[in-house]
BADO-942277 format. One record per atom (N, C-alpha, C): x, y, z. Coordinates in pm, whole numbers, plus 50000, padded with zeros to 5 digits. Example, Ala and Ser with C-alpha at 12.3 -4.5 7.8 and 13.67 -1.06 7.14 Angstrom:
BEGIN
513194943150780;512304955050780;513204967050780;512854977550708;513674989450714;512905000350787;
! end
This chain:
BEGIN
657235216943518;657545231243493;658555233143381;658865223643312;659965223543205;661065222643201;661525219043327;662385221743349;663265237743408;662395239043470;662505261243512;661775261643662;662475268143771;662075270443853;661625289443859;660715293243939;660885306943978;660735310544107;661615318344062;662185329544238;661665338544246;660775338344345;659705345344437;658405351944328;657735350144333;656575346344322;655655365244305;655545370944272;654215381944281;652885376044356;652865389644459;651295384844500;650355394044438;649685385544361;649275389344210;647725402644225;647695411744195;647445424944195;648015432144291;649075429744315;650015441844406;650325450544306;650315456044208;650555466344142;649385469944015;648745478144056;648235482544030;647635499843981;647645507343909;647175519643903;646315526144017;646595531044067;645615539744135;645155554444121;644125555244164;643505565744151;644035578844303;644185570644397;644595580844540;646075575744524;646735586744595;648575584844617;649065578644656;648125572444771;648585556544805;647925549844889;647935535944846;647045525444888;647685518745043;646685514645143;647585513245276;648105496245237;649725499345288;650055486545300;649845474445334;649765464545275;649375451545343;650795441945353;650525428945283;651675421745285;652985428145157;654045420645220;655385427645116;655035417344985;655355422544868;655375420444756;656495422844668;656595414644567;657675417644491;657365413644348;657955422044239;657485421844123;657215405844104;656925403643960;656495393343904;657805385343903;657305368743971;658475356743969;659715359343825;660195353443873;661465354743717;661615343243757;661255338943596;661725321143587;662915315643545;663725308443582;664935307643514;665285289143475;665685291043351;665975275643359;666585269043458;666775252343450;667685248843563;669045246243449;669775255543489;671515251143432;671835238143453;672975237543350;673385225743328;674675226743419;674905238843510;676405238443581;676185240043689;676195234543840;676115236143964;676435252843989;677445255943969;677995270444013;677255281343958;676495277443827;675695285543776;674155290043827;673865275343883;672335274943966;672845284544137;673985279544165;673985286744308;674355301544281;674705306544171;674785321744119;673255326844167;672095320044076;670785324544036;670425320244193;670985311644261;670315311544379;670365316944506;671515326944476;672505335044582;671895352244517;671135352044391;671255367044340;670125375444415;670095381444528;668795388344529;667945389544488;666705391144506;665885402444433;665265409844520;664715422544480;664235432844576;662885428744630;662235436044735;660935431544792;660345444144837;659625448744779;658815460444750;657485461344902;657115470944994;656145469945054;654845473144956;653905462544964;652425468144886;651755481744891;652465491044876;651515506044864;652105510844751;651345517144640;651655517444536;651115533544496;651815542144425;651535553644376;651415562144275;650415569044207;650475567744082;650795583144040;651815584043941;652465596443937;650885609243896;650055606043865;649475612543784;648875626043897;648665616244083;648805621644190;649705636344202;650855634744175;651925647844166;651925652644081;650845651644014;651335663643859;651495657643767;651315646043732;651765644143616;650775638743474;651275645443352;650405644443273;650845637643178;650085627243082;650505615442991;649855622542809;649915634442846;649565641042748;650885644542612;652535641142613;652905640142492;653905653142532;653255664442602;653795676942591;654305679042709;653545682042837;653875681942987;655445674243025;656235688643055;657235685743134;656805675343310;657355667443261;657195658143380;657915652443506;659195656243486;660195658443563;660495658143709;659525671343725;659405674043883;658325660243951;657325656443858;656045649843950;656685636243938;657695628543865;657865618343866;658985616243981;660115627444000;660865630444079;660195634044226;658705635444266;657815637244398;657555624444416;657015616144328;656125603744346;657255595744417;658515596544345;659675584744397;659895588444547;660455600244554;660965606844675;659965604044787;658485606144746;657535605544891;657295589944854;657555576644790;657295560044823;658755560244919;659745566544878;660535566944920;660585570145078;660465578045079;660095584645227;659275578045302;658515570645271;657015565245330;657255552045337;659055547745326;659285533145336;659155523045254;658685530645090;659015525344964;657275518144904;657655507544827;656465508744726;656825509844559;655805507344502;655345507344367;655025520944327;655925530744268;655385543844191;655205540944043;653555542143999;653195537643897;653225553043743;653475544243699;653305551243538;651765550543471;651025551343421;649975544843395;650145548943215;649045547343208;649115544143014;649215561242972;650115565042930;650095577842816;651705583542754;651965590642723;652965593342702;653435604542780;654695605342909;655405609442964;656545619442897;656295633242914;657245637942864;658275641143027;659605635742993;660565637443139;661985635643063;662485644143223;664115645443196;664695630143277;665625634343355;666315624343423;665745616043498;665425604943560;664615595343668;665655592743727;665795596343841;666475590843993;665955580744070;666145569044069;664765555844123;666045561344287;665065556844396;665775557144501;665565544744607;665795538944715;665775526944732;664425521944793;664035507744782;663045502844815;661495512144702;662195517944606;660705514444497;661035514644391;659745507544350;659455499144212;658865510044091;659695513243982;659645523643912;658225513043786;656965518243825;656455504543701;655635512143619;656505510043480;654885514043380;654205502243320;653225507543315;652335503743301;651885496343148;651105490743109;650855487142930;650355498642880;650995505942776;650915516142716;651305530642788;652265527642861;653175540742950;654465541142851;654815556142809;655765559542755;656675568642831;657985565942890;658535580242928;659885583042833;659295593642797;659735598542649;660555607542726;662315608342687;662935617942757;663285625842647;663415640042701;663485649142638;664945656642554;664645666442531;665605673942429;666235683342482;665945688042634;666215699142726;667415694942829;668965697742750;669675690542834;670095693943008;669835703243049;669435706143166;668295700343281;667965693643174;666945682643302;667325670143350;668685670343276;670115655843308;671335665243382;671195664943486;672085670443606;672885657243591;674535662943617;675465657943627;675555651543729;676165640943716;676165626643820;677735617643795;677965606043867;679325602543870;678725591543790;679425588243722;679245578443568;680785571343521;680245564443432;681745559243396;681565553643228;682355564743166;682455564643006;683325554542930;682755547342895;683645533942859;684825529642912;684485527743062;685675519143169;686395534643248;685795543543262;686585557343262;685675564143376;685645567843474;685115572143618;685215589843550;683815592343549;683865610943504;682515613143564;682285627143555;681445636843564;680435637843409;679085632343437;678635635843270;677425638743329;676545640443178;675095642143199;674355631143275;673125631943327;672875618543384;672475608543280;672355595943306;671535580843237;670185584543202;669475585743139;667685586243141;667325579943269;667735569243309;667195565943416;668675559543526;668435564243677;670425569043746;669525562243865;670755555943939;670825557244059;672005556144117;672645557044264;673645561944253;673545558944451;674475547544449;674385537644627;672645536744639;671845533444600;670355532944628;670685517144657;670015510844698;669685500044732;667895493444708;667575479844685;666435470644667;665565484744583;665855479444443;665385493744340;664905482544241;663825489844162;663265481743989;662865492943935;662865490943861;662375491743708;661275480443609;660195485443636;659475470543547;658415475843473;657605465443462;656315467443375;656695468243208;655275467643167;655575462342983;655125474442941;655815487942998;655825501042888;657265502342846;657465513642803;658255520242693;659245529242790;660425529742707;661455541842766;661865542042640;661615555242614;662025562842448;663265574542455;664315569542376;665725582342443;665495592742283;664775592042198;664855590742084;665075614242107;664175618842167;664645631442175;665675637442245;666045628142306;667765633042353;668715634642257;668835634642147;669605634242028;670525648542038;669705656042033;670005671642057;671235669442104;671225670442259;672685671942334;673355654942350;672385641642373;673235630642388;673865625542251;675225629442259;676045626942100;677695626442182;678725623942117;680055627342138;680805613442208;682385611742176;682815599842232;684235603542241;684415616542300;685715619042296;686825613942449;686585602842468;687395597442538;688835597542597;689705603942461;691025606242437;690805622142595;689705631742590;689945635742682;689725630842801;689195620442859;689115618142986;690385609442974;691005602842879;692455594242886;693755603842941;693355617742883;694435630642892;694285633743105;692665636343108;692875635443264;693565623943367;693625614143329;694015603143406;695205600943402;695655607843307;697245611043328;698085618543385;697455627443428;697525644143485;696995640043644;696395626043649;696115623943753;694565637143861;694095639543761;692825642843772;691455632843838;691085637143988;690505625844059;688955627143897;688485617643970;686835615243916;685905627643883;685715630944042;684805637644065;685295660143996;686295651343934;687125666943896;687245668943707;686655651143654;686395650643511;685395652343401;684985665643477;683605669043410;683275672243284;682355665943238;682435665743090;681705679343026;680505681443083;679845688543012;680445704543076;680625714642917;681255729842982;682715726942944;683375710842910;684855711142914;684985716242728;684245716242693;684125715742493;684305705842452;684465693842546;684275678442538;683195674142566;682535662642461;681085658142452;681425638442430;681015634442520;680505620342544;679005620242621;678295607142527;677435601042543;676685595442710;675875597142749;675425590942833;674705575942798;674665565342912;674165553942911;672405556942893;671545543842886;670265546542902;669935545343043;669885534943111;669545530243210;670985526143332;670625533443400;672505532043464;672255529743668;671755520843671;671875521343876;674135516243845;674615528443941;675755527244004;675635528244156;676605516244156;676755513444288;675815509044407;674995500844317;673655490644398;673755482444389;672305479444519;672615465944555;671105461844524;671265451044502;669885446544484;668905451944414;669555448044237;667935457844121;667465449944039;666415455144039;665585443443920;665425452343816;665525448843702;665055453643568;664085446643502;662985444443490;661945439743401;660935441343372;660655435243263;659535436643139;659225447243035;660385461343055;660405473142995;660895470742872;660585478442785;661095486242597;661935490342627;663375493842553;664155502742547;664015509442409;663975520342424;664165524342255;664645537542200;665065538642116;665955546242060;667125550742149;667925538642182;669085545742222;670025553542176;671065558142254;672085569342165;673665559242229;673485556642300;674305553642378;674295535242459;675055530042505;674975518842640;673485515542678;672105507342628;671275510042704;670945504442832;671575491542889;671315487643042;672555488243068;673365493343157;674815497443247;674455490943411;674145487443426;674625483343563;676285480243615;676695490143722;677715495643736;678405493743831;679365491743908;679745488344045;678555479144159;677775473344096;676185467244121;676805451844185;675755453744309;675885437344352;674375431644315;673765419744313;672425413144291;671695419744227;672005416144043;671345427243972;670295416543892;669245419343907;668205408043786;667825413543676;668535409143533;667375417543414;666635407443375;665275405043330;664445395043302;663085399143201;663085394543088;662245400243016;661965410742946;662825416742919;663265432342867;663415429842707;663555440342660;663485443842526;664065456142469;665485453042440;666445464342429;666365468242217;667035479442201;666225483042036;667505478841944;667695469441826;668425468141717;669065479741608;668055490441673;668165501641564;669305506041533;670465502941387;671355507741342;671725523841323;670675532741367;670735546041380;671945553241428;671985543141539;673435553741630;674595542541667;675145538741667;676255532041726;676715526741861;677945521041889;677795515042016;676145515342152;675565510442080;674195504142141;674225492542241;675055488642276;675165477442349;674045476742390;673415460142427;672065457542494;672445458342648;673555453642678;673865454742815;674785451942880;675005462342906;676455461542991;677055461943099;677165450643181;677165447943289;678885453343343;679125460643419;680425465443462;680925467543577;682115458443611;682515455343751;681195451043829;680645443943790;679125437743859;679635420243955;679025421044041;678915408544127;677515401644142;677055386344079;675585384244069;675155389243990;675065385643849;674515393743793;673415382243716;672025378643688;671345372943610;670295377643534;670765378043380;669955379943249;669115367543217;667685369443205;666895360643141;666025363243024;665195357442940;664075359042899;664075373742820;665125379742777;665135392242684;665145389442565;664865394542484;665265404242324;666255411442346;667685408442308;668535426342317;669055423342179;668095430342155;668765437942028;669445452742066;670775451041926;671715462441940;672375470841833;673105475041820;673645479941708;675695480041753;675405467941818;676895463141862;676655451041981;677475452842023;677285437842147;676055436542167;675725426942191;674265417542283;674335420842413;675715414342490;675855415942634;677425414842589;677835428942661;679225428942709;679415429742848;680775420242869;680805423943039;681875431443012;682335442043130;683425449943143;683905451843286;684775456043297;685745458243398;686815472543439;686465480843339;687205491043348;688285492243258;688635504943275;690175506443126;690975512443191;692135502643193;693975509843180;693925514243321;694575527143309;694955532243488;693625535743525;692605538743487;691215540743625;690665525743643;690815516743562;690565501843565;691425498043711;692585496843656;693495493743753;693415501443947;693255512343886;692755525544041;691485518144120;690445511344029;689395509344085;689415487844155;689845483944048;690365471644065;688915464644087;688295466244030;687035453244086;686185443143929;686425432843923;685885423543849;684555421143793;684115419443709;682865413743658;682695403043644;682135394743765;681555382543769;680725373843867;680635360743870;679025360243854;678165361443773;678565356143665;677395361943582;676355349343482;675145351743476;673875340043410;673725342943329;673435344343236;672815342643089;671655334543016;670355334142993;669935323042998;668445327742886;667975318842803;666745322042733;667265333642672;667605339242622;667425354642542;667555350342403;666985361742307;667595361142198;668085372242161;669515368242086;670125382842042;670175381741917;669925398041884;670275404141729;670885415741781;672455414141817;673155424341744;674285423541652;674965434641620;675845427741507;677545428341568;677575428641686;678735423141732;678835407141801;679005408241953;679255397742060;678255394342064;677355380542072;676265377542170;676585378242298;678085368442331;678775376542477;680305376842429;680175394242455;682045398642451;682125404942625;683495397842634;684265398442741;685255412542706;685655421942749;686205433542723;685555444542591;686205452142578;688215452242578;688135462742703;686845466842793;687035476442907;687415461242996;688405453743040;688495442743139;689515442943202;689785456743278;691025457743340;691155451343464;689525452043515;689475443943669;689345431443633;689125424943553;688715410943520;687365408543540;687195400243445;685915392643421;686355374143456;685185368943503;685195353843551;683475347743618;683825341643583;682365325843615;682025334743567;681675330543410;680475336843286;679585320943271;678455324743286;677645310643231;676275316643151;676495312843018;675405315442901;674795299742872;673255303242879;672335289142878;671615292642728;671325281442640;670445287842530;669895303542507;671005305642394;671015315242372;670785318242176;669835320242161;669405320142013;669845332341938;670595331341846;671075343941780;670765348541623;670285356741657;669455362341501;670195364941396;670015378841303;670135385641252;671835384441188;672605396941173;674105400241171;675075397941280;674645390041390;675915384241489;677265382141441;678145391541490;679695383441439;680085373641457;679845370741602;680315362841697;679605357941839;679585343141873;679115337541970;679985340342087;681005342342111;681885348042220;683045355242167;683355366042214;683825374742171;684935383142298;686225377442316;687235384742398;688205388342360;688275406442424;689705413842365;689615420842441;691565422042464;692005427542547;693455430842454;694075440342568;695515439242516;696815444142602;697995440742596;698415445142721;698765459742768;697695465942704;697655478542784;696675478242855;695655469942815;694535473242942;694645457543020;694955448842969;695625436843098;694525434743119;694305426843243;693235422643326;693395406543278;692045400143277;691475384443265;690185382543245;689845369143164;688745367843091;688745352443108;687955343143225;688395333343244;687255326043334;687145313343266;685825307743337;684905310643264;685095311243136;683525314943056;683205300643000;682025299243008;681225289542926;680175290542842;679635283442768;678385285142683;678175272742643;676825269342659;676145259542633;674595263542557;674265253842459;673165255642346;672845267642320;674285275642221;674025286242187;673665283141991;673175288241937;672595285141773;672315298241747;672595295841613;671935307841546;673245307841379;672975319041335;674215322541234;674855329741213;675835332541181;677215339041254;677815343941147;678305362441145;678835366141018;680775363541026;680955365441140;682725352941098;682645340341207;682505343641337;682985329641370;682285328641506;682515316541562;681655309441649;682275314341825;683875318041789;684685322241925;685725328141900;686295342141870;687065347141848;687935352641980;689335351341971;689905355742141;690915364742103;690765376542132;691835384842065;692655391042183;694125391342168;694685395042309;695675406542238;695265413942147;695925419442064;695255432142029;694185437342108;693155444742063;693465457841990;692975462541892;693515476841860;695045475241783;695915467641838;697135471541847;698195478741976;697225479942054;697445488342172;698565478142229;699765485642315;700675476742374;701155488242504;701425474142590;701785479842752;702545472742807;702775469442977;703305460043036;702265452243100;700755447943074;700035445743150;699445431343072;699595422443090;699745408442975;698295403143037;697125402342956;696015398342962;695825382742986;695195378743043;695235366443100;693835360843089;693605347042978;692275343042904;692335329142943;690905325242984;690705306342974;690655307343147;689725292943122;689435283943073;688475292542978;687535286342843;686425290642799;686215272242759;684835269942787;683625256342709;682655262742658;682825252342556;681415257442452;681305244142404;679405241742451;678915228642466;677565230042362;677475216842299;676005218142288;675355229842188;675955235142098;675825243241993;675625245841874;675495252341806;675325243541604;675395265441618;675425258641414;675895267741369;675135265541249;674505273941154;674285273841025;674835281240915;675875290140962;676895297040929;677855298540999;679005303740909;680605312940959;680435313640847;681065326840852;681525335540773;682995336540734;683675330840844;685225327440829;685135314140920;686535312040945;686865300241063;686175300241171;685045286541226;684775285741349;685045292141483;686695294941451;687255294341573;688545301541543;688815315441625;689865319341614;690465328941737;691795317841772;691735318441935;692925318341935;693385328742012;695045331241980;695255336442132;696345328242217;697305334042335;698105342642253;698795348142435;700485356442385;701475344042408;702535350142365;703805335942385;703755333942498;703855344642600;703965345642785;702895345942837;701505343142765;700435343042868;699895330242725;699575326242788;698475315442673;697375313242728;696465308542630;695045304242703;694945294142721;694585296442855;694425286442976;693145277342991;692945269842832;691825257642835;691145264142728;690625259942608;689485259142505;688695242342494;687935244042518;686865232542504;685965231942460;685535219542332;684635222542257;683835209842265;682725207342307;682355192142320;681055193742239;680465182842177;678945180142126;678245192942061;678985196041940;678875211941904;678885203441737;678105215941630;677955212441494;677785221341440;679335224241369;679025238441317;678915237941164;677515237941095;677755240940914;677855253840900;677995252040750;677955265340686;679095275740696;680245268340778;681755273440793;682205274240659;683045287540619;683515295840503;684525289540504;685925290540622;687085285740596;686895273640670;687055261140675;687485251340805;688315249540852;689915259740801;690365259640887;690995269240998;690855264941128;690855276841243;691875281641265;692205289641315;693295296541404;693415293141561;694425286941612;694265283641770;695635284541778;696065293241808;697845296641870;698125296442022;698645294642071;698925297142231;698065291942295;697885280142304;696705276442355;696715264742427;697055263142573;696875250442666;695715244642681;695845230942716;694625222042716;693505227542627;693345224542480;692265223042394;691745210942339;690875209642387;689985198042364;688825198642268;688425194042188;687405191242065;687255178142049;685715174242131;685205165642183;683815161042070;683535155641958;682375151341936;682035163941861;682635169841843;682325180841701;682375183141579;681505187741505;682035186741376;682235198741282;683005203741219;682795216541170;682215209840959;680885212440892;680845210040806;680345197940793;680185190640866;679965177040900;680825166940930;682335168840934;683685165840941;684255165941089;684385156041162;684885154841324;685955162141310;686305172541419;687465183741405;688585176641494;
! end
């Protein structure tokens, strides 16, 4: 098998289109196996082997049943919002998309069903910002009141998202725009709860995510398009046993902070087998910012990485600068990096937002790199507090490089916090601009069998 096992298996035509609303149940089913390499780190295999996945009952429903039309124009809203609610009701299932183009507002997946389009299903969300009802969200590490995600859930439990169609944000443009943060920073000072930081109506405008389950357990994401984001397009959020596998997030330089995915305050979390392209990070993990970071206190980690390739032009994986709860056990497996990548690992923090970034590893990551191979910044912004960020161990195994753009490696502790382990073993980095690195504050660093240029470091 190549070395790749897969976890749980599809019983293969359980999802299917139908013609009636629903097919009678037989045996339980669950989307298509997700294969995952076998890691090279014990703790990493019992992650992937501890992560859920959901298990769908075989009755499957096809929106077209409630109304719904793949005609381009048809508000779709209400029939996609019936189909979920009655698999839902009926003890869950497969609510199918089938091939056309979906015109819809918000998708609420609710627990125990499988949101699946289909090959050649588009759900094209719209321009009508009233069909994104306000929901509890969290704006770059910041707990508010906003428009909803294109696609929300919110405590649902054993939920997906799959199939090899399309999710297009591209007509949300209209109202999804704005990043005024500084006002939800002004509420949290004033000590303004959550559910009291409403964005939309304040004359303050921030962005919604694409795809956002908060506060679940057990979701699968796979085989879907993302495209034209405006905003964050996978958020998984206060989330325990989250699987993304096979997905295809959009590169498009159009709009900004695009992240492919952003996993936040998450427990279990395993990425496989994607494309994320971005127009900033690949995969950021986060943790929250400053005092609602701190209010909420919960970590991002657990986390797999494995098969993907990234093209974006920040982090392939950045750790912060939302890492107030901390981030820990990061494990990235071959990871191929395209295009404008800055950076192969990428952590910043600073001691205003504090927290920890520790236990990261990476192994057979390649590709070419516009400055450097591991940059650790504990200095972020400039921003300063009493809250002293706390970085390391980080390994990075097994790697090459055909560029930098600057120094390999530029990895800097504070005087009172240093980083706690850099390790570099059986790594070959050409095409380095400067060779020589920056490594300040820095306990136990080891550079094992590497070479930067062809030169043992």
């Amino acid at each position: 098998m190549d070395g790749r096992f897969t976890r749980r298996q599809l019983i293969k035509g359980g999802v299917v289109v139908a013609a009636s609303t629903v097919l009678a149940p037989t045996a339980s089913a669950a989307p298509d196996g997700v294969s995952v390499p076998v890691l090279p780190w014990p703790a990493a295999n019992d992650i992937v082997a501890r992560t859920k996945l959901p298990v769908f009952p075989d009755r499957t429903y096809s929106v077209l049943d409630f109304g719904a039309r793949g005609d381009g124009k048809t508000d779709n809203t209400a029939a996609i919002r019936k189909a979920i609610e009655t698999a839902n009701a009926r003890g869950g299932g497969h609510v199918v998309v089938p091939k056309g183009t979906f015109v819809t507002g918000a998708v609420y997946l609710k627990s125990n069903v499988d949101l699946h389009l289909a090959a050649g299903a588009v759900l094209k969300f719209g321009s009508d910002a009233s069909k994104f009802p306000n929901v509890l969200t969290r704006y770059e590490g910041i707990e508010c009141v906003n428009r909803s995600p294109m696609v929300y859930a919110y405590k649902e439990s054993n939920i997906a998202l799959t199939g090899p169609g399309t999710l297009d944000a591209n007509d949300t443009s209209s109202w999804n725009k704005g990043k005024d943060r500084e006002y939800l920073e002004s509420l949290v000072a004033k000590g303004t709860p959550p559910e009291k930081r409403v964005v939309p109506g304040s004359g303050h405008a921030m962005r919604s995510a694409f795809v956002e389950p908060y506060a679940c357990d057990t979701v699968l994401i796979q085989g879907v398009t993302l495209k034209n984001p405006m905003f964050w397009q996978l958020h998984p959020t206060l989330c325990r046993n989250v699987t993304i596998d096979g997905v295809k997030t959009d590169p498009n330089p159009a709009h900004s902070n695009t992240d492919a995915c952003d996993p936040e305050s998450c427990d279990h979390v395993v990425i496989v087998n994607s494309v994320l392209g971005a127009h900033d990070d690949n995969i950021a993990l986060k943790s929250g910012r400053d005092a609602d970071g701190r209010r909420i206190a919960v970590p991002c980690q657990n986390i797999v990485v494995a098969d993907c390739v990234m093209n974006g032009n920040w982090g392939a994986i950045t750790c912060g600068s939302e890492q107030t709860g901390g981030i820990r056990d990061v494990y990235a497996y071959r990871l191929r990096v395209t295009g404008e990548t800055k950076y192969a690992l990428y952590v910043k923090s600073n001691t205003l937002r504090g927290g920890f970034t520790e236990n990261i590893n990476l192994d057979r990551v390649s590709g070419t790199f516009v400055r450097s191979i591991g940059y650790v910044l504990p200095d972020y912004n400039g921003q300063t507090g009493p809250y002293v960020p706390r970085f390391g161990p980080f390994t990075i195994s097994n790697s090459s490089s055909t560029k930098c753009g600057q120094a390999a490696f530029n990895v800097r502790g504070l005087p009172n916090s240093h980083v706690r382990g850099l390790r570099v073993r059986d790594c070959r980095f050409d095409g380095v601009a400067n060779t020589k690195n920056t490594l300040e504050h820095i306990d136990d660093l080891r550079f094992e069998n590497t070479t930067i240029n062809g030169r043992p470091v």
